[in-house]
C-alpha positions as CSV (number, residue, x, y, z in Angstrom):
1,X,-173.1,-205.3,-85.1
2,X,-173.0,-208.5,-84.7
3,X,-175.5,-208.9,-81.0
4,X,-178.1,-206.2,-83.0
5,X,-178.3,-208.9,-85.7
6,X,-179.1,-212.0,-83.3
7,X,-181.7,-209.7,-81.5
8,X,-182.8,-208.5,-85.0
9,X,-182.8,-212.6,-86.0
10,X,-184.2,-213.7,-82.6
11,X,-186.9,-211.4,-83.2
12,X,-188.1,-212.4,-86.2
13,X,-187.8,-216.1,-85.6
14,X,-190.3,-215.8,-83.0
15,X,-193.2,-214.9,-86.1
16,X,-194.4,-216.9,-89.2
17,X,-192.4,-219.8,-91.5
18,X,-192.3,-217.1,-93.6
19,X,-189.9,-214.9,-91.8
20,X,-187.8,-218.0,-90.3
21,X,-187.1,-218.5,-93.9
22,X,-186.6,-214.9,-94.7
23,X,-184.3,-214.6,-91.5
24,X,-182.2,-218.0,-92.9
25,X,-181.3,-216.4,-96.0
26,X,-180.3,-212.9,-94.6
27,X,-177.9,-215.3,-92.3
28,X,-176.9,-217.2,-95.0
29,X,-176.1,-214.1,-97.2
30,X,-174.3,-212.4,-94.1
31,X,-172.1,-215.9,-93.4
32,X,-171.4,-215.9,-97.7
33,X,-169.9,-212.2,-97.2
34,X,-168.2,-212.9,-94.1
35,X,-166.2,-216.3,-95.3
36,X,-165.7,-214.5,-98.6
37,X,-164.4,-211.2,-96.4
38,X,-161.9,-213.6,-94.4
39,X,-160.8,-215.4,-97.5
40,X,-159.6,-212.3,-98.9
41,X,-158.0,-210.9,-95.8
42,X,-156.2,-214.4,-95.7
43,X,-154.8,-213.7,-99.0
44,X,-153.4,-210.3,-98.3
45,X,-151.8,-211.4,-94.6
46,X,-150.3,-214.1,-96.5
47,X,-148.6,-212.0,-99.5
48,X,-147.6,-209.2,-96.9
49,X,-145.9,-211.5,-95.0
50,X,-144.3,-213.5,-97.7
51,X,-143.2,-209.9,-99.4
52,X,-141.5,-209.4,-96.0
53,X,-139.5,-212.6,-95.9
54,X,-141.9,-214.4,-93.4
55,X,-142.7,-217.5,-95.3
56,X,-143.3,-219.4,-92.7
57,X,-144.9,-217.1,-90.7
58,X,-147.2,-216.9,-93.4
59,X,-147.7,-220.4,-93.9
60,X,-148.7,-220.7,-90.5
61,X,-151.1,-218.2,-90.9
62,X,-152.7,-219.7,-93.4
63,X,-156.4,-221.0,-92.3
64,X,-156.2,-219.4,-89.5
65,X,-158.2,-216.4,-89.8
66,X,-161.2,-218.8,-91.4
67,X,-160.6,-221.8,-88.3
68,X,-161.0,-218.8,-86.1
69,X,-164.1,-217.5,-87.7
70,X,-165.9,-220.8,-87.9
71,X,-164.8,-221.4,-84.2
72,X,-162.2,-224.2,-84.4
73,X,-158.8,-224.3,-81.7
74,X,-155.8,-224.3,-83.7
75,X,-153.3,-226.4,-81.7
């Protein structure tokens, strides 16, 4: 999904202002969702592991999933 959506953006970069600017706020949107989507996931890793006695698994995990997302190395 995610290489149709760079061909689909690289595409449509290549016109007017217009659809650069049409093609930044479809990204925009789709980054929201995602962050948002990771976020909750977070939340839910976190309580399943805590529920099964892993605090500190789960405090580990914590910021992961987003650091991961946005491309950072967790050492």
């Amino acid at each position: 999904m995610l290489r149709e959506l760079e061909a689909r953006a690289t595409a449509l970069m290549s016109g007017d202002g217009r659809s650069r600017r049409r093609v930044a706020r479809r990204l925009e949107s789709f980054l929201s969702r995602s962050r948002k989507a990771i976020t909750n996931l977070e939340a839910e890793v976190t309580k399943v592991l805590r529920r099964l006695g892993l605090r500190s698994r789960a405090d580990e995990w914590t910021g992961v999933a987003f650091a991961v997302f946005l491309g950072v190395t967790v050492a």
